[in-house]
C-alpha positions, 0 to 999 in steps of 0.5 A: 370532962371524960375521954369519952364528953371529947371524943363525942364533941360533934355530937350536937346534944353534948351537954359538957361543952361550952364553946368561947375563945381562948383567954377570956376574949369575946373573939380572936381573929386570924389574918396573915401578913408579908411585910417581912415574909409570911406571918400569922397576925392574931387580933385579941378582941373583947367588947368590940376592941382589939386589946392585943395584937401579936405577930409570928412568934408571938402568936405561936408563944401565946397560944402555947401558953394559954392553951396549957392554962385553959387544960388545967382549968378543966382538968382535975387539979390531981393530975399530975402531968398537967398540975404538978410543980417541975424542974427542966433542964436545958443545956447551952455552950458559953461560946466562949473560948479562952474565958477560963471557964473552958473552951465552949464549955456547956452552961446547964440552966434550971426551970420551974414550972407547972406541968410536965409538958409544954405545947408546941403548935405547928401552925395556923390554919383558917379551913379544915376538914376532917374524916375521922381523928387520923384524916384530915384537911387544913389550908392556910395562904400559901407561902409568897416566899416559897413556891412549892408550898400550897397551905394546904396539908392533908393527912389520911392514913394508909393513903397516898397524900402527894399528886402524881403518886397515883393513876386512876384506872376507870371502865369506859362506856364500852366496860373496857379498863382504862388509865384515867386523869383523875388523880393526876392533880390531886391525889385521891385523900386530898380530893375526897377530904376537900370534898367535904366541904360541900358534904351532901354531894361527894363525888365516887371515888375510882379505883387507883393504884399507887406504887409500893417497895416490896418489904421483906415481911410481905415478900416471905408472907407471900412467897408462893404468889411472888415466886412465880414472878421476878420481883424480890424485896425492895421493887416496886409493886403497884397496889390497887384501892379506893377511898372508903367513905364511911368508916367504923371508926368514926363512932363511939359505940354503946357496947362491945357486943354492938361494935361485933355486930355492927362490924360484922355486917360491915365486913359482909357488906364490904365484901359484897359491895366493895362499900357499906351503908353509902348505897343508902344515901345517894342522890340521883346523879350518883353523889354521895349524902355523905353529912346525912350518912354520918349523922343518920348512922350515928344516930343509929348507934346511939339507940343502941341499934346492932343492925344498922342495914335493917334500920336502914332498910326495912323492907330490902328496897334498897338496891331494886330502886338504886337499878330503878334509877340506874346507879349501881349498888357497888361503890364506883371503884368496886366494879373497877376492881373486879373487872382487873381481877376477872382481867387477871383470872382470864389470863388477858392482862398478865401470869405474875399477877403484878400490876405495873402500869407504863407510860403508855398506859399498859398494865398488869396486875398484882392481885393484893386481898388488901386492896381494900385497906 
């Protein structure tokens, strides 16, 4: 197996891959008990009977373990990380004191293994949604014997993951900015990655803004624009953004020369649009195909193709039927975006260009080139 068979696991026509459960067993379910706090219970299953069943740290320990093993299976005994004989180190004290040995003196203790490294696993989850390697969605039951733990752990780089962090700032009926609820609950990585579940109608993103500490770096990069303001390294600053829903990422390519091209033009589309290739897969009331989008482009890359907004519109009817039906060829946060910069440019919100909102829902801007990120 290559680098390149598991990166392509979700490609449906990956020939490498044989899928099964780990250890040999025809199926291993995953319950959670409370009987003494919260704890994974795994249930090891062949023919039809459960042959083991492990609890808490059991669970963690055998996992870890088979997990290693099924990596040497399929991978060339030549690699030395995961196949080589090894010697570990590990260092206690005694406890002891006035034993003659010293007081709490440090007992070295010496372990064979196969291997350089072990597994650690964090935990059990039973659903997860992921965007990309980097983003992602887990959930398991909340914990009874904590009150602040949801089971739910959401990781997107670059974006805000805890609630509150943010606001949502929308255009109403009238075109008028104005600070939204959206993301008051539910910050907008975890609402777009639990979205994904139901992945042919993704809701729009709208633009946010999130608080960010002026760093040194940024401050001295800018200086011009921060200078005309009172703000210095370590304030607050508000940033504006939005989720992108495609990302360039996702794929493998089948070229270099293919990656340029491609995000060339996604750059240009992005610019333009505020998205990419999204304004292809809308359904009629503005929702996003997103599954169809992803599979359709990938699709796309893998027949060698450089310009995918020619393949997907061969005839440039795109936009003339999305204002047919009345949806906007600009991703939903973008128009957002450009009315607070026209705002900025007009002089009506504010001359240091910051974005600060308050709590009655006033706000200037800062006017970021990243806001994209």
């Amino acid at each position: 197996m290559t680098a390149t068979d598991l990166f392509n696991l979700y490609r449906e026509s990956n020939p490498n891959v044989r899928y099964g459960s780990l250890g040999g067993y025809d199926r291993i379910d995953l319950d959670w008990v409370d009987d003494d706090g919260d704890q994974t219970v795994l249930r090891l299953i062949k023919d039809g009977q459960v042959e083991t069943e492990l609890i808490g740290s059991d669970a963690n320990d055998w996992v870890n373990a088979v997990m290693m093993e099924h990596l040497q299976s399929i991978y060339s005994s030549n690699i030395d990380v995961l196949n080589m004989p090894f010697t570990t180190i590990s260092v206690e004290r005694d406890g002891i004191e006035g034993d003659g040995v010293g007081d709490d003196e440090p007992i070295i203790n010496y372990e064979s293994r196969i291997g350089r490294y072990t597994i650690d696993m964090k935990d059990f989850y039973h659903t997860g949604t992921f965007h990309g390697s980097a983003n992602y969605q887990l959930e398991r039951p909340p914990s009874k014997s904590d009150p602040d733990d949801t089971g739910i752990k959401t990781k997107m780089r670059s974006y805000e993951k805890k609630r509150g962090n943010q606001r949502a700032l929308v255009l109403d009926d009238g075109d008028e900015m104005c600070i939204g609820d959206r993301y008051d609950e539910e910050s907008s990585s975890g609402e777009f990655l639990r979205s994904l579940r139901e992945p042919e109608i993704i809701e729009r993103p709208d633009l946010f803004a999130r608080t960010n500490i002026l760093k040194t770096k940024e401050y001295t990069h800018k200086i011009k624009q921060f200078d005309q303001s009172d703000l210095v390294p370590g304030d607050n600053i508000v940033r504006l953004g939005f989720i992108k829903e495609w990302s360039i990422t996702q794929h493998t390519y089948q070229s270099l020369d293919q990656y340029k091209s491609i995000q060339k033009q996604f750059e240009q589309l992005r610019n333009k649009y505020g998205q990419s290739y999204e304004r292809h897969f809308l359904n009629e009331d503005g929702t996003l195909r997103y599954q169809e989008m992803v599979e359709t482009i990938d699709c796309l890359i893998q027949s060698g193709v450089t310009n995918i907004e020619r393949a997907l519109d061969k005839h440039r009817h795109c936009n003339r039927t999305l204002e047919l039906k009345g949806l906007s060829v600009n991703a939903t946060g973008y128009d957002a975006w450009k009315k607070a910069k026209k705002l900025v440019e007009d002089g009506m919100i504010a001359e240091d260009d910051v974005l600060m909102v308050d709590d009655e829902g006033e706000f200037d801007m800062y006017d970021d080139e990243d806001w994209r990120e």
